[in-house]
LUMLOMAR-736728 format. One record per residue (C-alpha): residue number from 1; x, y, z. Coordinates in steps of 0.05 Angstrom, whole numbers, plus 5000, padded with zeros to 4 digits. Layout:
! residues N
(NUM (X Y Z))
...
//
This chain:
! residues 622
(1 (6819 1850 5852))
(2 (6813 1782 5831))
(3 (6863 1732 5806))
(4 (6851 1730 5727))
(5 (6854 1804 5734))
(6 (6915 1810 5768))
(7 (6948 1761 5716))
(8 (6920 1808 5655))
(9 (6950 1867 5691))
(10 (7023 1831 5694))
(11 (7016 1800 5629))
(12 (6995 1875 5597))
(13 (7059 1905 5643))
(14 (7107 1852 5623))
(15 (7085 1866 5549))
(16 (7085 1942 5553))
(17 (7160 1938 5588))
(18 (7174 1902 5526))
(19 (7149 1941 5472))
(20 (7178 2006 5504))
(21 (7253 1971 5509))
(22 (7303 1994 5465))
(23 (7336 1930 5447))
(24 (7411 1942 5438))
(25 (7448 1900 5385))
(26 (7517 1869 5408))
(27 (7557 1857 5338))
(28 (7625 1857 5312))
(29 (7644 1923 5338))
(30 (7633 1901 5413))
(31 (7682 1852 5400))
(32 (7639 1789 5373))
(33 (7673 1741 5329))
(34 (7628 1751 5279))
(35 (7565 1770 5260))
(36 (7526 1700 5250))
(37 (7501 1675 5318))
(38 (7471 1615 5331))
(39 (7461 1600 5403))
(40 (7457 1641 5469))
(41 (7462 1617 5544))
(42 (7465 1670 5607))
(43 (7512 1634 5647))
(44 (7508 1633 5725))
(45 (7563 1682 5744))
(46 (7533 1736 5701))
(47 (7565 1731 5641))
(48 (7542 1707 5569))
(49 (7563 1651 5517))
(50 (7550 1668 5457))
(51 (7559 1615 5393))
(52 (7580 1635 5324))
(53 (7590 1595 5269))
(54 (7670 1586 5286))
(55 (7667 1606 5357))
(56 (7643 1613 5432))
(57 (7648 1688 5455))
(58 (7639 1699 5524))
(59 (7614 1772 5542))
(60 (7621 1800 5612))
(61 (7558 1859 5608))
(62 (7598 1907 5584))
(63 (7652 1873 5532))
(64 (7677 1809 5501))
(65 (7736 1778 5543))
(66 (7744 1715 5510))
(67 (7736 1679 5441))
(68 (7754 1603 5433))
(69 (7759 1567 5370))
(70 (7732 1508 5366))
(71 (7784 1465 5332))
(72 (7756 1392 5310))
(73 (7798 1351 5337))
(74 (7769 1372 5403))
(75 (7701 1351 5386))
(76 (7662 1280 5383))
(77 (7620 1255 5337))
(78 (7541 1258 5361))
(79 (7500 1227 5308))
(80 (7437 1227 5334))
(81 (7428 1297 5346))
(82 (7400 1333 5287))
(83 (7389 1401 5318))
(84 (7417 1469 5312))
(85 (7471 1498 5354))
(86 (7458 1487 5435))
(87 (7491 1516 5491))
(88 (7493 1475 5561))
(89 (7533 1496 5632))
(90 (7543 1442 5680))
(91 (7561 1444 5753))
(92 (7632 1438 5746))
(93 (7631 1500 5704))
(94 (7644 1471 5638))
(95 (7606 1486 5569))
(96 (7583 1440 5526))
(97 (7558 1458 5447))
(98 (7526 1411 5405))
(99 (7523 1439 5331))
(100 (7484 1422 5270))
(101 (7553 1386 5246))
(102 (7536 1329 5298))
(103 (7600 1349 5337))
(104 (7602 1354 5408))
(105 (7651 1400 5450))
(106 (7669 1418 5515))
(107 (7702 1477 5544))
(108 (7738 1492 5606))
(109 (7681 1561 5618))
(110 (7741 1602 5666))
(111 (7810 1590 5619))
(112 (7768 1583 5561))
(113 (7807 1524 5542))
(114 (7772 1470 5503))
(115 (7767 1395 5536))
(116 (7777 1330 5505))
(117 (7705 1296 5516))
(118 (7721 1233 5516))
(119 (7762 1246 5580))
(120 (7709 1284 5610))
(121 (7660 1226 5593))
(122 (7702 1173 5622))
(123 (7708 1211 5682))
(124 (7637 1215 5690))
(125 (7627 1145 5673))
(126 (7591 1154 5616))
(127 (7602 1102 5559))
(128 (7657 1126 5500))
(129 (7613 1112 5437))
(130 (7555 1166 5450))
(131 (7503 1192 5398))
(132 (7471 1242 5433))
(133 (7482 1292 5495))
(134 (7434 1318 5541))
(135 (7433 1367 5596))
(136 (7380 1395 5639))
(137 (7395 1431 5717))
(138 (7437 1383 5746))
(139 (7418 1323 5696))
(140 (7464 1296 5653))
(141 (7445 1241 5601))
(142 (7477 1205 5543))
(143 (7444 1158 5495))
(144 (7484 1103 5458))
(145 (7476 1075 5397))
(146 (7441 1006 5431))
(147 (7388 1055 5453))
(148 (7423 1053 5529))
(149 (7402 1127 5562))
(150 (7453 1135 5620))
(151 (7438 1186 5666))
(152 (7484 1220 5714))
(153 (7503 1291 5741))
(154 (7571 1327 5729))
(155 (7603 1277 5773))
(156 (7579 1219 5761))
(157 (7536 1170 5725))
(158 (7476 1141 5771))
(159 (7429 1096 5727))
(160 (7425 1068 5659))
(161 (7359 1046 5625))
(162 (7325 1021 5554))
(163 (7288 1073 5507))
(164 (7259 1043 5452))
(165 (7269 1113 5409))
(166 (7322 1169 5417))
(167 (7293 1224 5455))
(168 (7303 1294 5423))
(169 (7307 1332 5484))
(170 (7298 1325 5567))
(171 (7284 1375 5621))
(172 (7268 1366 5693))
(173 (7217 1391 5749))
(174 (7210 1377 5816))
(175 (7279 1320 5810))
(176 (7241 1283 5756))
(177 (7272 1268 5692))
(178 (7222 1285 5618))
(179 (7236 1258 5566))
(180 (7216 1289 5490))
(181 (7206 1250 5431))
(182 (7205 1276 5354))
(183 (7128 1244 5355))
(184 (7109 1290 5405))
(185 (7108 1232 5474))
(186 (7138 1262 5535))
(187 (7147 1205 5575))
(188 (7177 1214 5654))
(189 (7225 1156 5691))
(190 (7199 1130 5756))
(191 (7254 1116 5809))
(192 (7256 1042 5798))
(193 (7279 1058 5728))
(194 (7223 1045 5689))
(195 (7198 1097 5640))
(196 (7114 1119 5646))
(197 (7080 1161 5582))
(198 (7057 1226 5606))
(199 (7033 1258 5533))
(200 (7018 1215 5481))
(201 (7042 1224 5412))
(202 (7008 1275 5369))
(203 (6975 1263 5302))
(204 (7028 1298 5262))
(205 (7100 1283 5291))
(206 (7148 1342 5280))
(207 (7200 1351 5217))
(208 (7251 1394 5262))
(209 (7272 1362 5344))
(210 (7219 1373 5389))
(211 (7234 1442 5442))
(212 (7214 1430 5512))
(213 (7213 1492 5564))
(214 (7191 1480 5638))
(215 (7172 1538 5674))
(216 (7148 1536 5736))
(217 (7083 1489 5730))
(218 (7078 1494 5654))
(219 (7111 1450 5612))
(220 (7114 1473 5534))
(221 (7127 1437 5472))
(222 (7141 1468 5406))
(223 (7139 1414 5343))
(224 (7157 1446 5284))
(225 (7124 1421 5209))
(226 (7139 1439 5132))
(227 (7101 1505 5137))
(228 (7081 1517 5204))
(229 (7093 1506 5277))
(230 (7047 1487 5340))
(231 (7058 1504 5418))
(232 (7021 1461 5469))
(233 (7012 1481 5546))
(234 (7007 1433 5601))
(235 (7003 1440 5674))
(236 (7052 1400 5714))
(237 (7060 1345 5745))
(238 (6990 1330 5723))
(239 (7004 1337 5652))
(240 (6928 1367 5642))
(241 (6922 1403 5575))
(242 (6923 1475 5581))
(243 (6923 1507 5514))
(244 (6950 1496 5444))
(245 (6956 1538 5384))
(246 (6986 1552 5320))
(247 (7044 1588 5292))
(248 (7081 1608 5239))
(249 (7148 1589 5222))
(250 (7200 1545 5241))
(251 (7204 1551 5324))
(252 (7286 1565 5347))
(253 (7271 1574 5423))
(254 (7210 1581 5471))
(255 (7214 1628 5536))
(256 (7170 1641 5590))
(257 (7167 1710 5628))
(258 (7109 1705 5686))
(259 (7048 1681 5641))
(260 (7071 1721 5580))
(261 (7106 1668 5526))
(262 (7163 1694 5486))
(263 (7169 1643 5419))
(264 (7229 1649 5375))
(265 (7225 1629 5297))
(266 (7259 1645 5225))
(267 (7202 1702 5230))
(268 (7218 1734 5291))
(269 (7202 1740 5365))
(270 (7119 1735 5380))
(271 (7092 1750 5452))
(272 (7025 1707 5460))
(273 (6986 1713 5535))
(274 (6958 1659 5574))
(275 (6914 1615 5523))
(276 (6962 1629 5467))
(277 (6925 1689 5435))
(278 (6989 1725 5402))
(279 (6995 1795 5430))
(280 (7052 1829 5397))
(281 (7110 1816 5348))
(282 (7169 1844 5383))
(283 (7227 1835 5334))
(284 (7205 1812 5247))
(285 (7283 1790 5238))
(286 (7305 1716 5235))
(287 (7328 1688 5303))
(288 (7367 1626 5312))
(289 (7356 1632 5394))
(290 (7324 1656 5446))
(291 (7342 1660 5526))
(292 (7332 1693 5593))
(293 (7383 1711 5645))
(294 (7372 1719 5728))
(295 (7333 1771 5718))
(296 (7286 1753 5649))
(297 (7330 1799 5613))
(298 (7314 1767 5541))
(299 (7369 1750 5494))
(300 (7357 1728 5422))
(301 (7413 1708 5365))
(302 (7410 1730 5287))
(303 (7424 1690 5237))
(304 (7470 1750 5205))
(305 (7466 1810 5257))
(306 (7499 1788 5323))
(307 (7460 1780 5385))
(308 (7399 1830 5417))
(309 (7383 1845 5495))
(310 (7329 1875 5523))
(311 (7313 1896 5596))
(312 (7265 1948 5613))
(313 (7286 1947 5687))
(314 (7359 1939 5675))
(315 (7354 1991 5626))
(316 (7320 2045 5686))
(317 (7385 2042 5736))
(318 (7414 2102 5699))
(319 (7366 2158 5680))
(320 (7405 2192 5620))
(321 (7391 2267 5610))
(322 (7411 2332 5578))
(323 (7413 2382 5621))
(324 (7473 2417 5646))
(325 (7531 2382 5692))
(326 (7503 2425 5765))
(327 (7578 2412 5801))
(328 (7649 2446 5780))
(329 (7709 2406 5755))
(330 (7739 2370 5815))
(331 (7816 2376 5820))
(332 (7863 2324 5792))
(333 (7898 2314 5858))
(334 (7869 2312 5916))
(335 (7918 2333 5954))
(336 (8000 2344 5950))
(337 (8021 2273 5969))
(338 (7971 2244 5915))
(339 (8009 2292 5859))
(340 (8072 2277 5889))
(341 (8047 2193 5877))
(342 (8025 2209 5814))
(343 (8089 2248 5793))
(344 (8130 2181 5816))
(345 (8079 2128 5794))
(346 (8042 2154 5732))
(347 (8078 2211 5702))
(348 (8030 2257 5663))
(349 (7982 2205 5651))
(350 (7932 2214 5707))
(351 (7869 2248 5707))
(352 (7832 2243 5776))
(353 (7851 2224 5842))
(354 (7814 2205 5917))
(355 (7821 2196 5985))
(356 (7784 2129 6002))
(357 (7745 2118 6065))
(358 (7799 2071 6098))
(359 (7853 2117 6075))
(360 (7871 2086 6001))
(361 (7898 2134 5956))
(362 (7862 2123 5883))
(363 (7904 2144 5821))
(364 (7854 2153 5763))
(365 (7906 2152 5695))
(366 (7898 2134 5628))
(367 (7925 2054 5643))
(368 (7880 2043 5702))
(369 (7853 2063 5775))
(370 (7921 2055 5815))
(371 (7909 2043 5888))
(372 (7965 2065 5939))
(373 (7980 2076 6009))
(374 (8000 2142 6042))
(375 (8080 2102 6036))
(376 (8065 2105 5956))
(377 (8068 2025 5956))
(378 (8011 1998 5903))
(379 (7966 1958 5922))
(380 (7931 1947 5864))
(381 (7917 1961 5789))
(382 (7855 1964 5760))
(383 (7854 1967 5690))
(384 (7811 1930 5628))
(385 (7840 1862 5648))
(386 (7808 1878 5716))
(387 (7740 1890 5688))
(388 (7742 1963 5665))
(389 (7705 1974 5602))
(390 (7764 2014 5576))
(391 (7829 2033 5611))
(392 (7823 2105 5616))
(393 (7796 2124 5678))
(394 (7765 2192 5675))
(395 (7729 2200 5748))
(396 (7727 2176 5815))
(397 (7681 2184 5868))
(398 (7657 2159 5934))
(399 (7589 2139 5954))
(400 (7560 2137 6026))
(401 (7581 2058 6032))
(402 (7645 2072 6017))
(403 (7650 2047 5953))
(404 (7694 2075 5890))
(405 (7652 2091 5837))
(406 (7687 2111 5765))
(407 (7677 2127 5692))
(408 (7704 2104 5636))
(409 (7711 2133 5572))
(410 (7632 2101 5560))
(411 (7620 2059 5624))
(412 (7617 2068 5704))
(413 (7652 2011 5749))
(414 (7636 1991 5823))
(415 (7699 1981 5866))
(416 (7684 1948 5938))
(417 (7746 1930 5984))
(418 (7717 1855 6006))
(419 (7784 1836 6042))
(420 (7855 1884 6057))
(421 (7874 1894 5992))
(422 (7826 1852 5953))
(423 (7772 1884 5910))
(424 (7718 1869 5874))
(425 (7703 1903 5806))
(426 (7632 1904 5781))
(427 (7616 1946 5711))
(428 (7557 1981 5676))
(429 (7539 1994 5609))
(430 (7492 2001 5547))
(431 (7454 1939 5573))
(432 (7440 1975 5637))
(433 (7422 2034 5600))
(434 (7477 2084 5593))
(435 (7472 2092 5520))
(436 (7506 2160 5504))
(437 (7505 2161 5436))
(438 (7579 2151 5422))
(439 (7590 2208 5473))
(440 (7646 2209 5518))
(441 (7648 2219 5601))
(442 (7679 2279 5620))
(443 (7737 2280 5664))
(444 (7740 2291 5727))
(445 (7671 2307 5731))
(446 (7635 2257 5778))
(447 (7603 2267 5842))
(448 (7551 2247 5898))
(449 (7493 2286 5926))
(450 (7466 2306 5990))
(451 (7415 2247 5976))
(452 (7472 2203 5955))
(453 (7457 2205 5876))
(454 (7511 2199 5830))
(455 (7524 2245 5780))
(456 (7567 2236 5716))
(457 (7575 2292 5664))
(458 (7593 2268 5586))
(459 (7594 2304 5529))
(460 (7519 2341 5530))
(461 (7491 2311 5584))
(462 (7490 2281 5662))
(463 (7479 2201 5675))
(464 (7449 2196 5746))
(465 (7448 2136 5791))
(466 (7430 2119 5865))
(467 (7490 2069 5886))
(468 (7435 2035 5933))
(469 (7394 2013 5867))
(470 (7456 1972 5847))
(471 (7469 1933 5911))
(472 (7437 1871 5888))
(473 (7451 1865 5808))
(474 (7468 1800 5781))
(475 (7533 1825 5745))
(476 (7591 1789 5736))
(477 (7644 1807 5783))
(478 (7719 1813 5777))
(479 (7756 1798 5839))
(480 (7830 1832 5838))
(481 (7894 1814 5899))
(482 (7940 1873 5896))
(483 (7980 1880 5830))
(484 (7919 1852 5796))
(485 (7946 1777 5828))
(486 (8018 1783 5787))
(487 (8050 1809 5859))
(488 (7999 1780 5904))
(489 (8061 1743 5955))
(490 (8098 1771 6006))
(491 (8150 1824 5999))
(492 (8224 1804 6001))
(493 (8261 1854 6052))
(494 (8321 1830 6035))
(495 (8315 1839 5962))
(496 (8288 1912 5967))
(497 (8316 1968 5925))
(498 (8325 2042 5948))
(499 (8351 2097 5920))
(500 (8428 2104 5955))
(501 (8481 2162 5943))
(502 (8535 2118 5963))
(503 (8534 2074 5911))
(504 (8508 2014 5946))
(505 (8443 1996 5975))
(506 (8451 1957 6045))
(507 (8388 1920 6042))
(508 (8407 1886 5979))
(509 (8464 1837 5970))
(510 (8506 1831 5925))
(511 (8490 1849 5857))
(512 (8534 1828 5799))
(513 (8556 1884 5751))
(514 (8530 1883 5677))
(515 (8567 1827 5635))
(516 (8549 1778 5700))
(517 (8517 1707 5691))
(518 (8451 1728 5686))
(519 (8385 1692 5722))
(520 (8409 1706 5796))
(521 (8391 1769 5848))
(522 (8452 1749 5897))
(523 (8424 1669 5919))
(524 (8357 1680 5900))
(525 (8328 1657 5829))
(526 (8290 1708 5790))
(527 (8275 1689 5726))
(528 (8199 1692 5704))
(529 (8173 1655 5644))
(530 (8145 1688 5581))
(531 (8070 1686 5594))
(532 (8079 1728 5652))
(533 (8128 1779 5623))
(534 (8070 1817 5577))
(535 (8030 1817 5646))
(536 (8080 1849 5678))
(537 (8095 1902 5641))
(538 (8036 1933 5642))
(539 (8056 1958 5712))
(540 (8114 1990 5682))
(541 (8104 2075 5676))
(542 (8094 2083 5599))
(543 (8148 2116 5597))
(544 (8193 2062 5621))
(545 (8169 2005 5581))
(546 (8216 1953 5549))
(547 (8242 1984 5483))
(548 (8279 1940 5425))
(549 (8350 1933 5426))
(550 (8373 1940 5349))
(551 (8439 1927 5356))
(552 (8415 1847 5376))
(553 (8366 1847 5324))
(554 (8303 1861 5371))
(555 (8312 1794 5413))
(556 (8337 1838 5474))
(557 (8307 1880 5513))
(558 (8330 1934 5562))
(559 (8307 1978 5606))
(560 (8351 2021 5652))
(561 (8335 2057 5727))
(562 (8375 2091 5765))
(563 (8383 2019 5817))
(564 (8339 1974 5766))
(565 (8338 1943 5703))
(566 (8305 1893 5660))
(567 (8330 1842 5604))
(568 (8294 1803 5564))
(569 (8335 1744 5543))
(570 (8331 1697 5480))
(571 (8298 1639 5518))
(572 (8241 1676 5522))
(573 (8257 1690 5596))
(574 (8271 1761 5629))
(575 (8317 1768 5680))
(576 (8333 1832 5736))
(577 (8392 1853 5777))
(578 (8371 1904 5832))
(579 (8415 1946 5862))
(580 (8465 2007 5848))
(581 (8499 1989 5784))
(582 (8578 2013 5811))
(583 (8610 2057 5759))
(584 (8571 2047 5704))
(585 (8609 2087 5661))
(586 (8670 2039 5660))
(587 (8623 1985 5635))
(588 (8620 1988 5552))
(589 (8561 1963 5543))
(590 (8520 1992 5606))
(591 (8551 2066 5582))
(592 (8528 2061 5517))
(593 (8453 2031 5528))
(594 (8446 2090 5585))
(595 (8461 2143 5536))
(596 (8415 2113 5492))
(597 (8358 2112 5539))
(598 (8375 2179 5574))
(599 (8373 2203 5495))
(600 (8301 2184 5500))
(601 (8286 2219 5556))
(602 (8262 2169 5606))
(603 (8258 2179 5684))
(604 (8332 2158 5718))
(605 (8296 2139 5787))
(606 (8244 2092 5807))
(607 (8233 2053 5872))
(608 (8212 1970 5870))
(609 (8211 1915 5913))
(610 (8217 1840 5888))
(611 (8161 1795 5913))
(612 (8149 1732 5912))
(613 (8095 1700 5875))
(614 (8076 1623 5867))
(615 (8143 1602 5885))
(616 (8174 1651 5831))
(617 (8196 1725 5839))
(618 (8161 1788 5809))
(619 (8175 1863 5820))
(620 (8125 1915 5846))
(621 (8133 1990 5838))
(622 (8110 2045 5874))
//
């Protein structure tokens, strides 16, 4: 078989794995801002930026966990850039966005918190008065308004040379530095500074910024006119002419996957093959982007219907079928100790349970996968913070690797113990190919093969896996430390709490009695601010959550145990006292809010421990 033929065969599989993709849509009811999108970027953890007209949505593969406003004030003015919306990740794992509104930000990609750029320039040592930005690998470049390009990574700035024109865009192969100009000149820097002219200018410069794409040994430009569009080829570093051709439309992004060429317009998304002969139009909608991720799944932004992904071999990991669920219900507990846990821990909320293979006892409930030991302590709590598409967990199961496999009420989740008590959380869904049709998983109806296949029931059908196919995805990861890092220090002894007849616990000291000075657990301090009180409480049982006080107009709250309870106070702090309350009932106050709660039915006993976390205190139950 000889070369060209080989590259026709890829080039008619690459195109045929396209065509027979479902592309699934990711709008508004995923969770996206809104439906106008105007720039995408796979970023190198996994996840995706997305940019709407207001916002930058991050997506995680199977939902959105963040949306940051981009407020002007946290922007810079970038004159010289007359492009659309552009998404750029440097190595210190910030994002940059230039927008059509020549306005520049910067955002902090992990708290989602966005950066003043004029402190992140000057910290490079970039120049403050900047009219255009430029990124490419590990290349950053500013122009000023003198025509100075200054060139530099994340870190630093390394040399600073002359241009007689503003370049539109850059790229980079093999360490050199391209340079594209709106008259269709790529020129390239030599190391002593100077810059050499690779292409020369064409005989109709472009109306829209040039679009350079390097990939591989190929170079492509796109130059966009009133009415039409052209797409030149060139083989690098030689710069040798290829192919050119023709196209219609105004080009929004260029993409190369093997020798197959994926072109973005305002018509659609057009597959040409090696010489530029167009081969297929894959989507006739407006797009305002185009990208690939780590593994040429393509992405592609609407100008008014959210953002599209396809994946042909993503999309095969889970064979979806109809035919019957082969295996009976599993039992919710696996055994008496994990009922008796889930009695004490999660009350009438859980749905499966497992022995893991290092002796982990996993609590499936309807706020998260609870991990214990055989004691009852948690370890940790998984839950939609952690990664989970959706906080109900309906199944658990174990694969021959010993990792914890669940389902959600639409997705399936990885969990692999990486350190003692440290997991990692990986999840799957519709853009790996479980699409179920608004169907539900069943619960407790998961389980692994002789062969090691994974079988999930939903509502009319079984979703199939081998755990083995999954080893090496590029999906983002979650990483959770025991009570999902809130109580990730070490536990207090001394400050334990256990249930005691006598009226007294001996490992705690003392405790003052309700009316006390508040903020103090004998000599230790153990007030926690605000931000971490709605954290907490999600490791409270439902049914002992903080309710409103009405008789202090909703600023308190209170919640009693038999040797615990919790108060909210007006500084926005919350403050404990562990221990056995003595006599409650000749306290006003205490006898009154017990009734109340007892009224309401909640459990009377519950154990905890206070740990210590980043120099502050934090309770752990179980």
């Amino acid at each position: 078989m000889n070369h060209k033929f080989r590259k026709t065969l890829t080039v008619l599989f690459v195109l045929a794995c396209i065509a027979a993709s479902a592309s699934v849509r990711i709008g508004m009811r995923d969770g996206l801002a809104e439906s106008r999108t105007r720039a995408v970027l796979p970023l190198p953890d996994g996840r995706v930026a997305i940019a709407t007209t207001a916002t930058v949505d991050i997506f995680d593969g199977t939902r959105f966990t963040m949306s940051v406003e981009l407020p002007p004030v946290k922007s810079i003015n970038i004159e010289g850039y007359e492009g659309g919306r552009r998404l750029y990740i440097d190595k210190s794992n910030r994002l940059w966005l230039k927008n059509d509104r020549h306005q520049l930000y910067i955002l902090d990609i992990d708290s989602g918190v966005p950066l003043s750029p004029d402190s992140v320039m000057k910290s490079i040592g970039f120049p403050e008065n900047v009219c255009n930005v430029y990124l490419a690998g590990d290349t950053i470049a500013v122009i000023t308004p003198e025509n100075k390009l200054c060139i530099g990574t994340h870190m630093h700035c390394d040399t600073a040379i002359t241009v007689t024109d503003i370049p539109d865009d850059i790229a980079t192969h093999s360490g050199k530095l391209l340079l594209g100009f709106r008259s269709g000149r790529i020129c390239t820097i030599k190391p002593d500074g100077t810059i050499a002219s690779a292409v020369p200018p064409s005989a109709q410069p472009a109306k829209s910024p040039l679009i350079i794409n390097v990939s591989g040994n190929s170079l492509y430009i796109g130059s966009s006119h009133t009415d039409s569009s052209a797409i030149t080829a060139y083989s690098l570093p030689l710069f040798e002419q290829k192919y050119s051709f023709g196209t219609s439309g105004t080009i929004s992004g260029i993409s190369a996957v093997n020798d197959t060429l994926l072109v973005a317009s305002n018509r659609g998304l057009s597959a040409y093959s090696q010489g530029g002969s167009k081969t297929k139009t894959l989507l006739s909608e407006p797009l305002t982007a185009i990208a690939l991720d780590n593994q040429c799944g393509i992405w592609a932004t609407t100008s008014g219907n959210g953002a599209i992904f396809t994946d042909k071999h993503r999309e095969s990991l889970f064979k979806i079928d109809t035919t019957a669920y082969r295996n009976r219900t599993s039992p919710t507990f696996c055994s008496k100790l994990a009922q008796q846990l889930a009695d004490t821990i999660a009350p009438g909320i859980t749905n499966c349970s497992l022995y893991g293979s290092d002796g982990t006892i996993w609590l499936g409930t309807r706020k998260g996968l609870i991990a214990t030991d055989s004691t009852g302590r948690i370890i940790a709590v998984i839950d939609r913070t952690s990664g989970l598409s959706t906080d109900n967990v309906q199944s658990v199961c174990l694969d021959k690797n010993g990792s914890i496999w669940i389902t959600t009420a639409n997705g399936i989740s990885r969990i692999i113990t990486t350190a003692p008590r440290t997991f990692s959380v990986t999840s799957f869904g519709q853009l790996d190919g479980i699409l179920l049709d608004g169907r539900e998983f069943r619960q407790a109806r998961m389980y692994a093969d002789t062969s090691g296949i994974i079988h999930a029931a939903f509502s009319g059908g079984v979703c199939s896996f081998s755990p083995d196919s999954l080893l090496n995805t590029s999906r983002y990861t979650y990483t959770v430390t025991r009570l999902s890092g809130l109580a990730s220090g070490e536990m207090l002894p001394s400050a334990g709490v256990r249930a005691s007849r006598s009226g007294a616990s001996r490992l705690c000291p003392r405790i003052p009695p309700c009316g006390c000075r508040p903020g103090r657990l004998g000599r230790l301090p153990c007030l926690i601010p605000q931000g971490a009180f709605q954290q907490f409480r999600q490791f409270l049982p439902p049914l002992l959550r903080p309710a409103e006080n009405p008789r202090t107009g909703g600023r308190t709250q209170i919640v009693f145990f038999r040797h615990c309870f919790l108060q909210n106070l007006r500084q926005g702090r919350f403050s404990f006292f562990a221990g056995v309350l003595p006599k409650i009932e000749h306290r006003t106050p205490c006898r009154q809010e017990t009734s109340r709660f007892r009224r309401r039915g909640l459990p009377s006993a519950i154990a905890c421990q206070v740990v210590a976390h980043r120099g502050r205190l934090a309770l752990r139950f179980g």
